[in-house]
N, C-alpha and C positions, 0 to 999 in steps of 0.2 A: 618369588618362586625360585626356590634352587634346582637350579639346574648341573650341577658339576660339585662333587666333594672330594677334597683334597682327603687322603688318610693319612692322618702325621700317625703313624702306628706300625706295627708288623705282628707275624704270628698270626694265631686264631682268632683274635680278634680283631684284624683289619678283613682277614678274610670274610667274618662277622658281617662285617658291614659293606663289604664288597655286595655280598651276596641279599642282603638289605635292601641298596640303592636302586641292586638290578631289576629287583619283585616292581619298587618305586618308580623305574625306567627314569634313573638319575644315572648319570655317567659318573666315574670313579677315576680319581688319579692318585697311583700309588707310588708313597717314596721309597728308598731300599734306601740301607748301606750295603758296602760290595761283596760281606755278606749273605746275605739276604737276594742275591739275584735270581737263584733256582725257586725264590718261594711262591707258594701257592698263590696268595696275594698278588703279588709282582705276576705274575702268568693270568690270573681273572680280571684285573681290573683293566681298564678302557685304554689307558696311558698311565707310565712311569718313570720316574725321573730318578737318576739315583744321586743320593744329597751325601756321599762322605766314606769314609772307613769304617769296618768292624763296630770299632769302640763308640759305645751310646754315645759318648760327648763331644763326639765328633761326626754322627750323624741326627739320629732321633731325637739328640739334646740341644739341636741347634738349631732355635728359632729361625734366626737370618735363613737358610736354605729353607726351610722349608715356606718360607714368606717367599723366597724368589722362585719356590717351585709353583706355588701359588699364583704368582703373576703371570709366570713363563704359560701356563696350562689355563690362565684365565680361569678361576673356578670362581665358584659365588660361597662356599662353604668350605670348614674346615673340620672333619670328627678325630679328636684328638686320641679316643679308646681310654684306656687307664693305663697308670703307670708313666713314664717320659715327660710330658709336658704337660699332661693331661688335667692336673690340679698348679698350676703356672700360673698366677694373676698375671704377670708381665705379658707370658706369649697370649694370652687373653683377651688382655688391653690393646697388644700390639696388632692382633687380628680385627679389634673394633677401629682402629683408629686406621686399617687398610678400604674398611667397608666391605670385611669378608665376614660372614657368619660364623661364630666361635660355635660349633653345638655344642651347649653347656652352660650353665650359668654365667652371670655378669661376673667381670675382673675384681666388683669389687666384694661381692659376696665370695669368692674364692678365695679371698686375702681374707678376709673375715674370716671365716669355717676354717680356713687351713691354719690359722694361726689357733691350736689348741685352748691355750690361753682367754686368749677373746672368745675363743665359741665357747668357753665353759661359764664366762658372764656373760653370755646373749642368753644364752637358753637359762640361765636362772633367772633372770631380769624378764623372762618370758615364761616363764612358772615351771618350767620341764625341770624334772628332779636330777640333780647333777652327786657326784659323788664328795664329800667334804675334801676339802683339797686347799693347794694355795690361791689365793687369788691375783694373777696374773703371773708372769714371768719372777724367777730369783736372782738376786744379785750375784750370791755369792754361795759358798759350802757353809758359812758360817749361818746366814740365813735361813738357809735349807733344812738347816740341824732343829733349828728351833721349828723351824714349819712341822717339820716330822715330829718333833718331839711331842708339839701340843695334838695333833691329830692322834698320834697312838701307833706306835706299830704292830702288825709289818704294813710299809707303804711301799708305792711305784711311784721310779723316777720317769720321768719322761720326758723327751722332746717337745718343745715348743710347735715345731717344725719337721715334728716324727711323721712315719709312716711304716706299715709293713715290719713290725717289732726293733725296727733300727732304733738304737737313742733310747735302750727301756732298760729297767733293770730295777729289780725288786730287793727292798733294805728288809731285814727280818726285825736289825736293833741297831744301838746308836755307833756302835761299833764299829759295822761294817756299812755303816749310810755315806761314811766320806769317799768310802774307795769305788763303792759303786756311783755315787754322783761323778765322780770325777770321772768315772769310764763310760758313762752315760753321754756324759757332756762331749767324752773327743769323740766317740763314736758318731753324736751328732754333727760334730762340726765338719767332721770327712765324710759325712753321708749327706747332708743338707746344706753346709757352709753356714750353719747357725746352730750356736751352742749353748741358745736361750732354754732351760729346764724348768719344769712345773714339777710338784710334788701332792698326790694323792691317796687314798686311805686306798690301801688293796684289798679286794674282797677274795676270800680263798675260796674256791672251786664253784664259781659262778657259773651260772652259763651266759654265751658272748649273742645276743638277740642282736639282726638289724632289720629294718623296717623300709622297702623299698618307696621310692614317694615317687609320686610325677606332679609335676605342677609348668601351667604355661604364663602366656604374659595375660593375661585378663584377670588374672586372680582365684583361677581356680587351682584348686589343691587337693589332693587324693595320695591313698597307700595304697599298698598292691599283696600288703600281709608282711608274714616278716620270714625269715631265712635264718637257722639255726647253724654258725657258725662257731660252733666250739669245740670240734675235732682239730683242736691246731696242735702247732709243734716249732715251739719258739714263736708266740705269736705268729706265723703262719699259717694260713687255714690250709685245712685237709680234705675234710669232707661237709658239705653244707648240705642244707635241707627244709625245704618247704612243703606242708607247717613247720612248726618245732613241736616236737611230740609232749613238749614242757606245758605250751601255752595251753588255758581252757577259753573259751570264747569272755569271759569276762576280762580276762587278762588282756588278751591278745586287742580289746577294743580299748581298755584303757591306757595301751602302748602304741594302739596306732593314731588317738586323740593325741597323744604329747608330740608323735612324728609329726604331725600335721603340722600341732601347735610351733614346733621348732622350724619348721619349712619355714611357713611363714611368719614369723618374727626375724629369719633372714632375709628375706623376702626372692627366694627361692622361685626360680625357674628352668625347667628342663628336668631331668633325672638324678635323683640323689639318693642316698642313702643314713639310716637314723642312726646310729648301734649303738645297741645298751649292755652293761650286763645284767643278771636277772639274778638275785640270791633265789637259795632254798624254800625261801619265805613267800615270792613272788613280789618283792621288792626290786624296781628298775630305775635304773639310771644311767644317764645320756655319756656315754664319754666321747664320741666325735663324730663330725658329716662329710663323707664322702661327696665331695662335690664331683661326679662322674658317674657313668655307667662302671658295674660292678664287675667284677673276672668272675661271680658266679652269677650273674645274671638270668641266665638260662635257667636257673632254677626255678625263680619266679615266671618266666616264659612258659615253663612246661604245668606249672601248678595252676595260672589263670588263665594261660592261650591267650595272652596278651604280645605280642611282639613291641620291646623295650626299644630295640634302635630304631624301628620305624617310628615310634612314638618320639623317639629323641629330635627326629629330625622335622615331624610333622610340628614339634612346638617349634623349633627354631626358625621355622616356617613361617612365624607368626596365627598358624591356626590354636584355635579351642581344642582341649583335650577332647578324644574321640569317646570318653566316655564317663560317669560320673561314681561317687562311692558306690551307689547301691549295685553297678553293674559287677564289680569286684568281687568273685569268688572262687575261694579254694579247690577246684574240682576236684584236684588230684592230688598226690604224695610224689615230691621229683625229690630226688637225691644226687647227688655231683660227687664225685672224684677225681682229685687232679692228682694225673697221673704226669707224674717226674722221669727226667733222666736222672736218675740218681740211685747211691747202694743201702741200702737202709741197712745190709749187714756191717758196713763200714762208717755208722754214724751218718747216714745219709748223704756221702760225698755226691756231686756231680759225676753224670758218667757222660759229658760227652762224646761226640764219636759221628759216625757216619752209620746208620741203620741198614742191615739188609733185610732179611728176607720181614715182611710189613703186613697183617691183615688187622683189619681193624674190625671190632664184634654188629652184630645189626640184630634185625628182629625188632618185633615189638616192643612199644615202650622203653626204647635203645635212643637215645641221641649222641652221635660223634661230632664234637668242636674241635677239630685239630687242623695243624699245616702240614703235619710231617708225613712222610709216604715212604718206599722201601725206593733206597738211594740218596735221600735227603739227609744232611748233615749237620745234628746239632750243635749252634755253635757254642763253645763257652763264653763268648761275649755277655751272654742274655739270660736270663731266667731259665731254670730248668724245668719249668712248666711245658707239656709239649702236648698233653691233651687235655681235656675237660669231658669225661666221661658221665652224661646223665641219663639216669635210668627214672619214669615212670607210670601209676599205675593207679588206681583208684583206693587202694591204702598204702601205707607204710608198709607193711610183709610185701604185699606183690611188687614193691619196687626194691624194696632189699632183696629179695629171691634174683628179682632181673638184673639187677648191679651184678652179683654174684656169678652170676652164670653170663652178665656181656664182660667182668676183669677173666672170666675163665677163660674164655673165647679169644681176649686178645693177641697176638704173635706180636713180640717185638723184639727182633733179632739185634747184634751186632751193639746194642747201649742197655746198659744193667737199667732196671726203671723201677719204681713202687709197686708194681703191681701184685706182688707176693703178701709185701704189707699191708698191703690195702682189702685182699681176700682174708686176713686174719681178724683184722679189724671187723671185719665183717661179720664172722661168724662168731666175735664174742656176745659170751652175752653181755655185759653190762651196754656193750653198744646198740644191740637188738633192743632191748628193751628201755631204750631212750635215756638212759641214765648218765651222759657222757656231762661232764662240765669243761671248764679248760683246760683241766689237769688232768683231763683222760689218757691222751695219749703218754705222758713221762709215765703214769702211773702202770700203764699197758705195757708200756717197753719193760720195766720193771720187772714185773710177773712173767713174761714169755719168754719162753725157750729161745736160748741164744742162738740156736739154725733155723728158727721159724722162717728168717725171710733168705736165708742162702741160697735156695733156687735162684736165679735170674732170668730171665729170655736173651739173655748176652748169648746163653749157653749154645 
């Protein structure tokens, strides 16, 4: 039984599961950098320790502390969130081999899934359709050349040990394959410390499908639908969405068989994630598994009225899933926006800064994930993510109308933020009417008036 959860995490999503454990009546110990002392988190949870400086790699990147925050606080568990360490075999490993509960998959399925490479021959060796590509890691640019060559271009380079559009970069011809492998490769080496590259056939204006899974230690295994994630901007997601207005019910059961089937051929436990892309055709294939709870999460929370962190921890628990396929259904249409500090008239820079005057929108069919309140100061250490805005409603219109009208609602003083862009996006049509691939957004900025997003709430 756990009784006590460390949060190796910060932001909205420790507060996430702050407020998880509480519902559970599990007590919470939260870590800061010095940072991070005012935050939400740090203020809700039971006890905290703070493990280090500012800079991630000297706090939230550091296993050792948060292992001796661990002992100091006596916990029986540890929720890592996503992001930091969170897809870590080592700090994984290193928490089985304390006898603290990692929630999350085993060390070795992590190492497995995270290494691109290998997860693209698991899942073919497992019948899930994968995209033609190299198979396994490349030696060299001279190897690469030829990989590309026989595939066809345009291809995508990619990290072995990618994440979060680091380490990518897409060749059109044989030309410009070398300069881009080569910027791929230091990119990853300073992002990951591995500048192992894989090369695969890129599909132009797919859309980015993933398919949430839960699975416990008994062998049961379940989806929860899937999340249209192809509002992004530099492989970063923008805006996600459950369902996806793409999938028809044949589809969507033939996508959530292969998730299943991929779960378990890793042999998957706890909360994961499937993503595919999906051509025009309704052709899918697997490019990678999240081994973690997702930063859009909530979206599938709102679509099934499933709570994902409770279930994350009821598995780690050693319980039975609380409930089986048939009980899984799409009630509703949620939709997510993450709302950034940042200026989308200046190329999306970061705006940190210190926030004043702070209302955050309500109402029905309104969900607010965030830390930050009026006075709170976003740092530039961290990710410029500062809320998760989900809106919904029993279709797709009534939950776009309520997006629309909770980014109207918002106030966010004293830090430039997305939320201009994000009301525009809104009201186009190609995005109303579901038509968005992954090339939506470059294609949007293109078209739009160069003062569409000048307003700010800095103002």
């Amino acid at each position: 039984m756990i009784r006590k959860i460390l949060i190796a995490n910060r932001g909205e999503i420790a507060l996430r599961i702050v407020r998880a454990c509480r519902e559970l009546g599990i007590r919470t110990l939260a870590v800061y950098s010095e940072a991070d002392e005012q935050s939400l988190h740090v203020q809700l949870a039971d006890e905290a320790i703070c493990i280090g400086p500012a800079q991630g790699n000297e706090s939230y990147l550091r296993a050792d502390r948060i292992l001796s925050a661990a002992e100091i606080a006596d916990v029986d568990a540890i929720h890592p969130g996503y992001g930091f360490l969170s897809e870590n075999s080592e700090f994984a490993e290193q928490c089985e081999s304390c006898n603290i509960t990692f929630i999350g998959p085993k060390s070795e399925t992590i190492n497995q899934m995270g290494d691109k490479a290998k997860a693209r021959d698991a899942m073919a060796k497992a019948g899930v359709p994968i995209i033609p590509g190299s198979e396994g890691a490349l030696a060299n640019e001279t190897e690469a050349t030829k990989v590309a060559q026989k595939i066809g271009f345009p291809v995508i380079i990619k990290a072995v040990a990618g994440g979060g559009g680091r380490g990518m970069r897409i060749a059109h011809n044989a030309v410009s394959f070398v300069k881009e492998f080569q910027a791929a490769r230091l990119e990853a080496e300073k992002a990951f410390g591995n500048g192992a590259m894989y090369v695969e056939k890129y599909l132009e204006n797919p859309r980015h499908v993933e398919f949430q899974i839960l699975a416990d230690r008994h062998g049961n295994v379940i989806h929860l639908g899937e999340r249209d994630c192809s509002v992004q901007r530099r492989h970063q997601k923008v805006i996600e969405e459950a369902p996806s207005p793409f999938l028809d019910k044949n589809l969507r059961n033939r996508m959530g068989k292969a998730a299943i089937k991929a779960a378990t051929a890793s042999n998957y436990v706890n909360a994961g994630t499937i993503e595919f892309l999906v051509d025009a055709k309704g052709n899918f294939y697997f490019i990678e598994m999240n081994t973690r709870i997702q930063v859009e999460h909530g979206v599938t929370e709102e679509a099934t009225g499933i709570d994902l962190i409770k279930e994350q921890i009821q598995i780690a628990s050693g319980n039975r899933l609380s409930l089986a396929q048939k009980d899984v259904v799409l009630a509703k249409h949620a939709i997510e926006c993450r709302i950034c500090a940042e200026n989308p008239s200046k190329g999306f820079i970061p705006s940190p800064g210190t926030i004043g005057l702070y209302y955050a929108p309500g109402g029905h069919g309104v969900r607010v994930d965030s830390h930050v309140y009026g006075g709170y100061t976003v740092s530039p250490y961290y990710d410029s993510m500062i809320c998760k805005l989900i809106s919904y409603g029993r279709t797709r219109k009534i939950a776009l109308d309520r997006m629309y009208r909770a980014l109207s609602e918002y106030i966010i003083r004293g830090i430039d933020t997305n939320i201009e862009f994000l009301k525009a996006v809104l009201l186009d049509p190609a995005f109303r009417q579901g038509e968005a691939t992954t090339s939506y957004v470059e294609d949007f900025l293109a078209r739009a008036p160069k003062d569409l997003f000048e307003k700010n709430n800095s103002e």
